[in-house]
N, CA, C and O atoms as a DFTB+ gen file, in Angstrom:
452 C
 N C O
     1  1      14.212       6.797     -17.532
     2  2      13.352       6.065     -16.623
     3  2      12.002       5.796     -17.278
     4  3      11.506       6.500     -18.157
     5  1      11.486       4.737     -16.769
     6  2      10.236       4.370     -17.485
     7  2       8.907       4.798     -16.531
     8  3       9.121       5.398     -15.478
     9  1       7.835       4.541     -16.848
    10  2       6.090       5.091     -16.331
    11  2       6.646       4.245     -15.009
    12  3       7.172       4.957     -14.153
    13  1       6.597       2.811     -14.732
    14  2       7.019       2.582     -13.834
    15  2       8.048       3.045     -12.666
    16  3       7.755       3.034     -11.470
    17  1       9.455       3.505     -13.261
    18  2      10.134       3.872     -12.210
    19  2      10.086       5.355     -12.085
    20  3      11.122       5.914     -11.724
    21  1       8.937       6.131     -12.355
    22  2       8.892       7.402     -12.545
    23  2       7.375       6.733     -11.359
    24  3       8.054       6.882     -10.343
    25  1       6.455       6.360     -10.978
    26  2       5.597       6.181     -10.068
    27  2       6.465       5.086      -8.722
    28  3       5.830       4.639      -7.768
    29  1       7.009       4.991      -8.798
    30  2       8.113       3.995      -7.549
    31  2       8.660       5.210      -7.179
    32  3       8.851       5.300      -5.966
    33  1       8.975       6.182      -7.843
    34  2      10.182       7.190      -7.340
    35  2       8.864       8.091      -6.261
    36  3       9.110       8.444      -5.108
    37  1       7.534       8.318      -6.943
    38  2       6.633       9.006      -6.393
    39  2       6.091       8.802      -5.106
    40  3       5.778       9.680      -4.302
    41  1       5.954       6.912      -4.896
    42  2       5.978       6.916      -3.897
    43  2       6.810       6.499      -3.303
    44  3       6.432       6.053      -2.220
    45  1       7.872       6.414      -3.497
    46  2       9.097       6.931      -2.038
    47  2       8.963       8.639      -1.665
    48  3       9.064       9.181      -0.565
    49  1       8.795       9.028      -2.521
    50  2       8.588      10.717      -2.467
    51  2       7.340      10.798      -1.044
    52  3       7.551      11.322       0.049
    53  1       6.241      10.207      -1.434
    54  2       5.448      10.028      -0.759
    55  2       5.231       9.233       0.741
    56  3       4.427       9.613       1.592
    57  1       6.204       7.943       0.883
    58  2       6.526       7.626       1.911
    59  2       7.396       8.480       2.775
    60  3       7.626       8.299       3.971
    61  1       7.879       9.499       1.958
    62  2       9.326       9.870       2.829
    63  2       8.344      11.561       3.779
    64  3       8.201      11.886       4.958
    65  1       7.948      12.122       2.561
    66  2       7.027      13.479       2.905
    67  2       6.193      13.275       3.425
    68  3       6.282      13.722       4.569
    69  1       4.659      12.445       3.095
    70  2       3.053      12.274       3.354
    71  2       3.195      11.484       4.833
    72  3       2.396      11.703       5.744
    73  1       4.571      10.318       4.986
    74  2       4.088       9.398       5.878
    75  2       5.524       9.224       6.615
    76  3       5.759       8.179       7.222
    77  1       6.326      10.102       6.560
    78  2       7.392      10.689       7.525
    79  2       8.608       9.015       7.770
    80  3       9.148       8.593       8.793
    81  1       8.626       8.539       6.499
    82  2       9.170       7.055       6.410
    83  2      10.328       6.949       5.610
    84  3      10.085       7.101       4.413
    85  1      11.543       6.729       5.899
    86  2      12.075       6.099       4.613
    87  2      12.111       4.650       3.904
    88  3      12.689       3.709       4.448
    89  1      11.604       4.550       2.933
    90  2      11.947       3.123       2.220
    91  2      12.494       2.600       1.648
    92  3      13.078       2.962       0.627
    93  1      12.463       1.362       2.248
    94  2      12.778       0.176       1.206
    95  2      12.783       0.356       0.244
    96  3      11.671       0.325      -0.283
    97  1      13.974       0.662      -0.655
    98  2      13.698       0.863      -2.436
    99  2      13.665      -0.503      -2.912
   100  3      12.976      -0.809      -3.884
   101  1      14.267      -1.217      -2.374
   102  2      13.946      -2.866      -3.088
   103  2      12.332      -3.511      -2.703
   104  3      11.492      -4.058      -3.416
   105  1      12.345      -3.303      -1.827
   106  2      10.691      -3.519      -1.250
   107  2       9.541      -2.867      -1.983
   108  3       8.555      -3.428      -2.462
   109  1       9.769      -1.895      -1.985
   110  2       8.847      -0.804      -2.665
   111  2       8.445      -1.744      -4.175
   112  3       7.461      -2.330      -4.626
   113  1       9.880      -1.463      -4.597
   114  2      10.150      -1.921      -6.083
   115  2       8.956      -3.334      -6.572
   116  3       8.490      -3.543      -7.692
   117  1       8.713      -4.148      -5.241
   118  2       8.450      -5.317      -5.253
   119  2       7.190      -5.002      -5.135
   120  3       6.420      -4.947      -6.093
   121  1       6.887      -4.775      -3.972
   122  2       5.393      -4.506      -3.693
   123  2       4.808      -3.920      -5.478
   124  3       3.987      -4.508      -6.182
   125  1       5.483      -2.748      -5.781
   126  2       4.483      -2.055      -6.607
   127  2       4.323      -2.957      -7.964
   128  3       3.268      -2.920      -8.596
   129  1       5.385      -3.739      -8.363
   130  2       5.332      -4.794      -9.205
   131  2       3.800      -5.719      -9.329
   132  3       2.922      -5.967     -10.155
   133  1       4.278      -6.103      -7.490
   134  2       3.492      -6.924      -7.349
   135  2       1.876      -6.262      -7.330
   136  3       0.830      -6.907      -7.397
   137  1       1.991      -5.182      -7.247
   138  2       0.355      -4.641      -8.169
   139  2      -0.063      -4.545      -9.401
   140  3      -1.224      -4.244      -9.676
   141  1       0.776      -4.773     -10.204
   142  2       0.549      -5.061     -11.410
   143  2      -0.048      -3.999     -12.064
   144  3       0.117      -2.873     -11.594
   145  1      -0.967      -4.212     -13.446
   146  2      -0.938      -3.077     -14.227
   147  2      -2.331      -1.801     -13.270
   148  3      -2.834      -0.767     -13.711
   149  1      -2.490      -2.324     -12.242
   150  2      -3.580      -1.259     -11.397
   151  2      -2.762      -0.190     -11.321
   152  3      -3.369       0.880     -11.358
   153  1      -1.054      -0.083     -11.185
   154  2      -0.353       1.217     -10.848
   155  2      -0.657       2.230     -11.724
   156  3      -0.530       3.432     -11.492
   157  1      -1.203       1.545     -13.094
   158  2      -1.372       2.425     -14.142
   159  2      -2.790       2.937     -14.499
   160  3      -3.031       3.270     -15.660
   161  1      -3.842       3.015     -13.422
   162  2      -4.821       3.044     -13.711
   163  2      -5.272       4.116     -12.551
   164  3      -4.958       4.177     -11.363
   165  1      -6.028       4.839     -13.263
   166  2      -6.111       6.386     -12.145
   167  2      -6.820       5.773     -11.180
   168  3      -6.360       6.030     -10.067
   169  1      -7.781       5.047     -11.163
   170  2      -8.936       5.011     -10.242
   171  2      -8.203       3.362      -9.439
   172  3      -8.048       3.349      -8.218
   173  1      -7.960       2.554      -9.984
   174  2      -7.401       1.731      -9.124
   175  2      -5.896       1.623      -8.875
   176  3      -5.602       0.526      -8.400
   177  1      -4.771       2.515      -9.076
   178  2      -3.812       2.653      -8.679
   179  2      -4.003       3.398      -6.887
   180  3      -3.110       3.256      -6.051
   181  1      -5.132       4.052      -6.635
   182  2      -5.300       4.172      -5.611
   183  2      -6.629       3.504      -4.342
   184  3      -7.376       2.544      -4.531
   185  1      -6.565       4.273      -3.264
   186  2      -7.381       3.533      -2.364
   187  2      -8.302       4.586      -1.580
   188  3      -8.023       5.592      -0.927
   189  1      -9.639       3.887      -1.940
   190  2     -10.814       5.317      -1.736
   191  2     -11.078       4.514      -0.527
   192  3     -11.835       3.556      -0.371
   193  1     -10.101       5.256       0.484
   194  2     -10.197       4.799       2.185
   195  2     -11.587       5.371       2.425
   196  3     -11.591       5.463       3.652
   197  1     -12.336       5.650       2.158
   198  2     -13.909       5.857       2.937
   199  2     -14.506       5.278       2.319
   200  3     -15.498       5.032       3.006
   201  1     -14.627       4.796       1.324
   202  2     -15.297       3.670       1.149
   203  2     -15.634       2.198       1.654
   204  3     -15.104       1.232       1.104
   205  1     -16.338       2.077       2.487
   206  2     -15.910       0.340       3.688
   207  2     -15.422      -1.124       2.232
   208  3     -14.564      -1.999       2.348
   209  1     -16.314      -0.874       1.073
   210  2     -15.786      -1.576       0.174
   211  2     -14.040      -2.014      -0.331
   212  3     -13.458      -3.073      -0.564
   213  1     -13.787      -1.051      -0.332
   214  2     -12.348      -0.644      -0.648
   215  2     -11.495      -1.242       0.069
   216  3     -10.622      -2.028      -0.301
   217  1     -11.873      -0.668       1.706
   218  2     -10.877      -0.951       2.471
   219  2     -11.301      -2.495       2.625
   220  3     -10.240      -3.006       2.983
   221  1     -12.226      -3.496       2.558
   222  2     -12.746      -4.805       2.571
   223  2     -11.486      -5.469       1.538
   224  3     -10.681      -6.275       2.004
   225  1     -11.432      -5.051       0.177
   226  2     -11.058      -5.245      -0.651
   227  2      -9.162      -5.538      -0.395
   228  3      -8.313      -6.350      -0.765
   229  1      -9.225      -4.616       0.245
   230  2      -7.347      -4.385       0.880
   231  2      -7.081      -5.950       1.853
   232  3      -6.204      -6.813       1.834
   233  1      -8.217      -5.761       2.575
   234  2      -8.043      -6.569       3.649
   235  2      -7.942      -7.807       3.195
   236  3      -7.063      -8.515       3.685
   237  1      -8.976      -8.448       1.970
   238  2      -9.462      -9.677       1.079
   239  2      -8.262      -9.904       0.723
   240  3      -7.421     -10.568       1.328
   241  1      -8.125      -9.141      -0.648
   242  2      -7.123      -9.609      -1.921
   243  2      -5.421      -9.227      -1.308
   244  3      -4.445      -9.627      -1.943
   245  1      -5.277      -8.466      -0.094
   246  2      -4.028      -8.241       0.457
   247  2      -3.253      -8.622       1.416
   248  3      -2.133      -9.134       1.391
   249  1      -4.194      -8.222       2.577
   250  2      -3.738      -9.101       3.899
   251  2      -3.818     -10.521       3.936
   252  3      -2.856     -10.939       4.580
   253  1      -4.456     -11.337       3.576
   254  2      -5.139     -12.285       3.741
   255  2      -4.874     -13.122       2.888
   256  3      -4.456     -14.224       3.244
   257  1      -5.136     -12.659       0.879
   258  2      -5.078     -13.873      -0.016
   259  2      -3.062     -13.273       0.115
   260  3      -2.230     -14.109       0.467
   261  1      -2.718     -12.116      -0.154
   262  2      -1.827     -12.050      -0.272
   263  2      -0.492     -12.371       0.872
   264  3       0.585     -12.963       0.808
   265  1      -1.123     -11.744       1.736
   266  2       0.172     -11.671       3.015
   267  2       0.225     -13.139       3.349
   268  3       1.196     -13.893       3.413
   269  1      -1.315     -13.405       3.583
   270  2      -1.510     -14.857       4.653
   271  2      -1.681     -15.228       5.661
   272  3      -1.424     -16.214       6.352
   273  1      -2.618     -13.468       5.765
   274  2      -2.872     -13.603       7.558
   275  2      -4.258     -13.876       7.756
   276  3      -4.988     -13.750       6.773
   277  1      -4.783     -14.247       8.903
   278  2      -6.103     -14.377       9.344
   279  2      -6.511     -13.085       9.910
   280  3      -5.933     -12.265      10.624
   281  1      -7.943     -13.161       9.257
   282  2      -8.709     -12.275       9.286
   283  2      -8.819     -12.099      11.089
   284  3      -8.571     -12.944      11.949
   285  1      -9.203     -10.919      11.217
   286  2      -9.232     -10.575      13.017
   287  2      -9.778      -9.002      13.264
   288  3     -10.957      -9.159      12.946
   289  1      -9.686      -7.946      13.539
   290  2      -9.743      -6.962      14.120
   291  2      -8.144      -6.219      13.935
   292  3      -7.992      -5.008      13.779
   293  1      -7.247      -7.021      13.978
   294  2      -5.755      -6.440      13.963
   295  2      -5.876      -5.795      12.511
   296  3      -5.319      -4.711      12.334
   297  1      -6.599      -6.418      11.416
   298  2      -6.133      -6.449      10.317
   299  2      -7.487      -4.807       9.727
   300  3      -7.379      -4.191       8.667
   301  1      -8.101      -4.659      10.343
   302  2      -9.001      -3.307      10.376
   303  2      -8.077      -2.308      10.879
   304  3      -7.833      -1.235      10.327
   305  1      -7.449      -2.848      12.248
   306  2      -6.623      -1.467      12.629
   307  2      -6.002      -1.437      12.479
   308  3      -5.601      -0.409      13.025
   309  1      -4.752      -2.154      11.684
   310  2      -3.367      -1.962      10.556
   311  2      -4.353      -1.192       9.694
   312  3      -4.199      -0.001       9.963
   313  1      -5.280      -1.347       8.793
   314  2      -5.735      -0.578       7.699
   315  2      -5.731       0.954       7.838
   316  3      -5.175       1.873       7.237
   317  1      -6.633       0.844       8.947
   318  2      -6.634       2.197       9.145
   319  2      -5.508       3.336       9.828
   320  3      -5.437       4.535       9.560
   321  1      -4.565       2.460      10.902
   322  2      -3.370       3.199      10.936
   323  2      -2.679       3.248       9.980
   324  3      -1.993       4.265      10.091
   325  1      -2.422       2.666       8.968
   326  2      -1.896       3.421       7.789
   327  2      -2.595       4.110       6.738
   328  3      -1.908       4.682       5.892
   329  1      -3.721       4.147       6.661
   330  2      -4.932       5.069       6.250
   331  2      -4.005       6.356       7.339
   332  3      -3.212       6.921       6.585
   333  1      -3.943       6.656       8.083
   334  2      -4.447       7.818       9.464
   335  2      -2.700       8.324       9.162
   336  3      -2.451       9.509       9.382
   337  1      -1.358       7.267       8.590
   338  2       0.153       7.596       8.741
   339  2      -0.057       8.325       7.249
   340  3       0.650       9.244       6.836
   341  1      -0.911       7.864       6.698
   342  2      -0.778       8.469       5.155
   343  2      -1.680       9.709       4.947
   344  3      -1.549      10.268       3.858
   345  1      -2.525      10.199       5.769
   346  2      -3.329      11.224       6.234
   347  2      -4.676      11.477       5.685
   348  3      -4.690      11.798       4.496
   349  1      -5.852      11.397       6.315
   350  2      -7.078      11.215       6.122
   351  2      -7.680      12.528       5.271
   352  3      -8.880      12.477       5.000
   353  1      -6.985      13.596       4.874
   354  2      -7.387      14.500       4.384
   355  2      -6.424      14.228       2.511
   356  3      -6.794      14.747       1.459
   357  1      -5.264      13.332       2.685
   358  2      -5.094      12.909       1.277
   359  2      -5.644      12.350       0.352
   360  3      -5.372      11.156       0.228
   361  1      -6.477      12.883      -0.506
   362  2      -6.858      12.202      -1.611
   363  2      -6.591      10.996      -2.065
   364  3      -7.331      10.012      -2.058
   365  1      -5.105      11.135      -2.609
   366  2      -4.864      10.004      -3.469
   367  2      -3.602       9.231      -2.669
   368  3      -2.412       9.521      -2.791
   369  1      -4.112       8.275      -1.902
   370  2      -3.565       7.442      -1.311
   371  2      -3.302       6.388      -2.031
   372  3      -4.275       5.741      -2.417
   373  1      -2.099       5.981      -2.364
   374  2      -1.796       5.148      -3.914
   375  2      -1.665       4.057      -2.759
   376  3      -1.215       4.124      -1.615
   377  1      -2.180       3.121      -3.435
   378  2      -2.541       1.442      -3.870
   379  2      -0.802       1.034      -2.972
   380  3      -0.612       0.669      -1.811
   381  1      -0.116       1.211      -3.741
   382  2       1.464       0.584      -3.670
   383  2       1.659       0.514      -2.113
   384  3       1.661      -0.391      -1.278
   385  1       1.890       2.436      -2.093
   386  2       2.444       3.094      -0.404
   387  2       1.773       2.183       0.434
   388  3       2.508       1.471       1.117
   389  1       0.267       1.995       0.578
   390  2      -0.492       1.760       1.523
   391  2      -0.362      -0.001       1.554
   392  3      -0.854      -0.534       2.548
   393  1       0.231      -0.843       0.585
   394  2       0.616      -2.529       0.358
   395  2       1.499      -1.735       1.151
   396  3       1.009      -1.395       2.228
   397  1       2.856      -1.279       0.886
   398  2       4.026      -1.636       1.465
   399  2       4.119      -1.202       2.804
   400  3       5.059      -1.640       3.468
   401  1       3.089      -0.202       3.469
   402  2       2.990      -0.019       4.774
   403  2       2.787      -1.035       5.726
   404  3       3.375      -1.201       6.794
   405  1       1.468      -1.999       4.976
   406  2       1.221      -2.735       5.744
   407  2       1.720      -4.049       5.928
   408  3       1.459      -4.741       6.912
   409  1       2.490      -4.413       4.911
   410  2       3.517      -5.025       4.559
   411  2       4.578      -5.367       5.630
   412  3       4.892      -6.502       5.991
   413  1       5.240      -3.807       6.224
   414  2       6.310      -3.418       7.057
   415  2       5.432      -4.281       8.258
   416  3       5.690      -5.330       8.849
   417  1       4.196      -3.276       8.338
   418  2       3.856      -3.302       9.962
   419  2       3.690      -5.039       9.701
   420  3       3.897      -5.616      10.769
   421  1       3.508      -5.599       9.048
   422  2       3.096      -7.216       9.472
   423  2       4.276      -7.811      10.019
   424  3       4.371      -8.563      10.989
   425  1       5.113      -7.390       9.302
   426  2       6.313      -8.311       9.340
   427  2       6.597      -8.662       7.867
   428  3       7.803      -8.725       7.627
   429  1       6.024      -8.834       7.130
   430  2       5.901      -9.904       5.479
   431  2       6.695      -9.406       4.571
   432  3       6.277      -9.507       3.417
   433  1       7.780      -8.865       4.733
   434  2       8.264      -8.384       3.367
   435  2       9.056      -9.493       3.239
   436  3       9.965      -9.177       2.471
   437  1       9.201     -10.790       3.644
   438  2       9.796     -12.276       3.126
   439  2       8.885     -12.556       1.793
   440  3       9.429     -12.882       0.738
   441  1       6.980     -12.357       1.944
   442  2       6.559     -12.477       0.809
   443  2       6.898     -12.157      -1.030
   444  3       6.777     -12.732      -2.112
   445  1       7.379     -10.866      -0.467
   446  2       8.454     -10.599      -2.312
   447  2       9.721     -11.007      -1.926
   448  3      10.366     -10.101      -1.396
   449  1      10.190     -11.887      -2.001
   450  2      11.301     -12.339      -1.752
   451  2      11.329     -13.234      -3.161
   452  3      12.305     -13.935      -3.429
């Protein structure tokens, strides 16, 4: 297995334990792709949920340029309920888990298609 499918396996590990989910292994697969080389980067493979920047950043470059939704209030409290499913005392809330959560809850997994 490669760096890649050795961090895909982690977070299914992590969806299944941290956030009581099973996943999509094809989804997953996609989403984390579709993050590109950030999976490999300590500090931006994840998401410093207390930071209001950060989570701005999710909402910008994810929900919005990525998914294709309009900006609203829905799209703060998707963030943070999966911030709150992935648990506010976890550190390292990886980048991927927290795309493909919100991903589910939208509806959008037609987007990696």
């Amino acid at each position: 297995m490669g760096k890649r499918d050795d961090l895909i396996a982690q977070y299914a590990d992590d969806l299944r334990k941290k956030c009581g989910m099973e996943p999509d292994m094809e989804l997953l697969t996609k989403v984390t792709i579709g993050c590109g080389p950030a999976i490999y980067d300590a500090d931006a493979s994840t998401v410093a949920a207390t930071q209001p920047g950060e989570v701005e950043t999710v909402k910008k470059n994810f929900l919005i340029r990525k998914l294709g939704l309009e900006d609203g209030p829905e799209l703060d409290d998707a963030i943070a309920q999966a911030i709150e499913t992935y648990g506010k005392s976890e550190r390292h809330k990886y980048r991927a888990v927290i795309y493909y959560m919100l991903a589910k809850h939208f509806g959008k997994e037609t987007v990696y298609d």
